[in-house]
N, C-alpha and C positions, 0 to 999 in steps of 0.2 A: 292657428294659436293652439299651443298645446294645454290641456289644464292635467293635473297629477291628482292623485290619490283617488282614483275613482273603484268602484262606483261609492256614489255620495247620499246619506239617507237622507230624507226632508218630510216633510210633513206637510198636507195641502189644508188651506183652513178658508172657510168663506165669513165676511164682516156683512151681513144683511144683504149678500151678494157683489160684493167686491172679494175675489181669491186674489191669496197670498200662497207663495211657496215659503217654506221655512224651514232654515238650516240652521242648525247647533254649530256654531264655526268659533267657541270656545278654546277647541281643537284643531288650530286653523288647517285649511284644506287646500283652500285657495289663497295666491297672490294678490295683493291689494289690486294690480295692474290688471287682471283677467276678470276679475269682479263684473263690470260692466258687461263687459261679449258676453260672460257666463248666466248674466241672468238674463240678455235677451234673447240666446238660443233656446235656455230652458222655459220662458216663457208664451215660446212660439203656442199659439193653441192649433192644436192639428196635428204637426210635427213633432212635437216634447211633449211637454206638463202642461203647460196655457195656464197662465194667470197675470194678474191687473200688477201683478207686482212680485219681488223678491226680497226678502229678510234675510241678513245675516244676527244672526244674535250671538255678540260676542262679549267678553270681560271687560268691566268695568272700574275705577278707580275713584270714581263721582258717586255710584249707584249701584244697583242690584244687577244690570246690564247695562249694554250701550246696543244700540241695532248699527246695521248701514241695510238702508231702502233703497234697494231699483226698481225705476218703474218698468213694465213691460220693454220699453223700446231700448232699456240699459242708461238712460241720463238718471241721476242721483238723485234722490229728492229731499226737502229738508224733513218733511214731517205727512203723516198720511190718519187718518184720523181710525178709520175703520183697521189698518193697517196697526195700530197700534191697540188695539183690541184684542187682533189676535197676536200679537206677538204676546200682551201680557198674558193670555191664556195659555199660549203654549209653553209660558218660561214657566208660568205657575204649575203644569201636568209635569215637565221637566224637573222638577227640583229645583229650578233653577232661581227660581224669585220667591217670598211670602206674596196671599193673597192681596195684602195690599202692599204696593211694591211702585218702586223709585226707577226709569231708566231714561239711558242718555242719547237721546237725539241731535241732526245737528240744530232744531228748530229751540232745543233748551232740553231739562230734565219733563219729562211727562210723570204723572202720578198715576198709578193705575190701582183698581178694586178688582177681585177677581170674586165671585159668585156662581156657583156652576157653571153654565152656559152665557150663562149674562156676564159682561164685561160694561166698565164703565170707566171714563178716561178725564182726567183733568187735562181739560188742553192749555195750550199756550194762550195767554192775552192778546187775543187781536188788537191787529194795528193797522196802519194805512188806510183809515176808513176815507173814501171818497165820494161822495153821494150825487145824484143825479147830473151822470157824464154824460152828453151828448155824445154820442160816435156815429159816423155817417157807414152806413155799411150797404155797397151795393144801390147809392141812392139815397138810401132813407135812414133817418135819423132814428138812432135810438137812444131811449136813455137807460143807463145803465149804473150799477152802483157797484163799487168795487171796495174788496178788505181780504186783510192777508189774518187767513185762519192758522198759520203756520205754513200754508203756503200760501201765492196769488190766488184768490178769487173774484171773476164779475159774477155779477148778479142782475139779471133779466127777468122781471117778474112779465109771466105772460098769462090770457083769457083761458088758451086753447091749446094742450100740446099736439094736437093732430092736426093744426094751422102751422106748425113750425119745424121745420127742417133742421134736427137737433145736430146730425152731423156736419151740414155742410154751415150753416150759420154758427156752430159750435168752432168749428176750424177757424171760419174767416176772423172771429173776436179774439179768437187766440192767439192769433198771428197779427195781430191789429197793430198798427205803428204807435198807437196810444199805452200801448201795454209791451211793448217791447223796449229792453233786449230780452228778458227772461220770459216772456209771454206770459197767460193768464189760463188757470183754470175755466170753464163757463158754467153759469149753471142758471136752468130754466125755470122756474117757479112759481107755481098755479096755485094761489090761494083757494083753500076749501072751506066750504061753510061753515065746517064745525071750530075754524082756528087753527086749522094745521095747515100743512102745506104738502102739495106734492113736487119732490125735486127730481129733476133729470141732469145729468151734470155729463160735460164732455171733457176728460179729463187730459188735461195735459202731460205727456210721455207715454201715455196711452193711445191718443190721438183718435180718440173713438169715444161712443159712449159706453160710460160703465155702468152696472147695475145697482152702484151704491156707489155716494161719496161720502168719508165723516166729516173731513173740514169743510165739503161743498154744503152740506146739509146743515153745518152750524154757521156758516156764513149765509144762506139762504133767514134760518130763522134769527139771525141778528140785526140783520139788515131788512126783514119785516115787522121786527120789533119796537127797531128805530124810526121804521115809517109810521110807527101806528098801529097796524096791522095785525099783532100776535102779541101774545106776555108768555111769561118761562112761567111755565115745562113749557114748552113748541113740540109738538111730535110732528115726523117728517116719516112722507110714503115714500119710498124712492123706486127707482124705477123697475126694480124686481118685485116691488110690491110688498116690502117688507118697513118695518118699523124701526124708526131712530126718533129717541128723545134727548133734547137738548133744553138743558138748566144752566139760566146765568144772574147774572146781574144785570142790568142797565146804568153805567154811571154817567149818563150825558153827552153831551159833547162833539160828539155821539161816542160811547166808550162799551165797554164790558169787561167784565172779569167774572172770576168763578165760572169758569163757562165750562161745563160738563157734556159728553158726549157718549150715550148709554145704549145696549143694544145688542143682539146677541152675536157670537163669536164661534163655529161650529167648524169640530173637526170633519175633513171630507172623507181623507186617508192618509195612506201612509207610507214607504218606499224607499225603494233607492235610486237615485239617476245612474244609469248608465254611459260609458261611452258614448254610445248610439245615441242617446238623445239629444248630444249635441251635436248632432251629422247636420250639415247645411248643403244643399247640391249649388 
């Protein structure tokens, strides 16, 4: 596959440890159709740039931008929570947005605040809420709770995360016939004494775990909310060890709105892709 106009600048940003690559494609550079292959060579970690994800941020007609988000493995994604943190921070260094600023995903418009280093995001209204699903996995029954933060999430509240096998039991719920055709994010959840929660999440097109989820972290503290469990603000440890606070409402039902997802957004570097970085043997 050939791509043109190289080499291409980008920007690396990390969301409480989920990185992002991020390209000004305003100016377009790339073909809609190479989009995919392009961000999962350049997301190779080892090989390229390595990150959880790719941003294109481009011109908009709704909004102040629009993205298109790949995940690591190159499949599309609707909406990324920490991912949309940093996009508004970097459209905001760019020129490209005001500090509080409107763009267009395909999950709907996101509102975003910009504040230094802190970023904070109106997310999408969860939906699909499904509460204590049986899924047999390997034997043994779990029960699991499932809601779309803008994208699939389950939800596995567990005692002990050094009791559980986040890759390989993170795989198998993802690929669950319950949760298919589109599969499901997973994510682990270890309530902590003080009311928060610590999450671990295995993120789907990533196929691994990742160091931070935003929509896993806000589906974790909604769906502890609804059990009982926590009231907003919810702060969420994830599994870099880092901090996300999430604010909503509760409307029953089980429901939510206003649900905010707040947390910092840090430049790494900064560059250009090369040819070479998309070399594959």
């Amino acid at each position: 596959m050939q791509f043109t106009q190289m080499p291409v600048p980008f920007v690396k940003m990390s969301g409480t440890g989920n990185d992002f690559i991020l390209i000004d494609h305003r100016k377009p550079r790339l073909s809609r159709e190479v989009m995919p292959e392009f961000a999962r060579l350049v997301c190779r970690r080892r090989f390229s740039v390595g990150a959880d994800g790719l941003i294109f941020i481009e011109d908009s007609d709704k909004a102040d931008f629009k993205w298109l988000f790949f995940n690591g493995n190159g499949s599309e994604a609707e909406m990324c929570g920490n991912g949309a943190r940093c996009a508004a921070r970097y459209a905001y260094m760019q020129g490209i947005a005001p500090a509080h600023m409107r763009f267009e995903t395909i999950a709907g418009i996101i509102e975003a605040n910009v504040s230094d280093v802190n970023v904070s995001v109106l997310m999408t209204e969860p939906k699909d809420f499904r509460m204590n699903r049986e899924v047999e996995i390997e034997g043994q029954t779990l029960q699991l709770h499932s809601v779309d933060t803008g994208v699939p999430h389950a939800v596995l509240f567990v005692d002990d995360f050094e009791k559980v096998d986040i890759r390989k039991t993170g795989s198998i719920i993802r690929f669950h016939p319950d949760f298919m055709p589109a599969g499901t994010n997973v994510n682990f959840v270890q309530p902590l004494e003080n009311g928060s929660f610590k999450v671990r999440t295995y993120e789907r097109g990533v196929e691994d775990e990742t160091m931070a989820c935003g929509t896993g972290a806000v589906a974790g503290a909604i769906i502890g909310a609804v059990l009982g469990m926590a009231d907003s603000p919810v702060d969420i440890i994830t599994s870099g060890n880092d901090r996300l606070s999430i604010l909503f409402d509760l409307d029953g039902s089980p429901a939510a709105s206003n649900v905010f997802l707040k947390g910092l957004a840090n430049v790494v570097y900064s560059g250009e892709l090369s040819a070479e970085a998309l070399l594959e043997s």
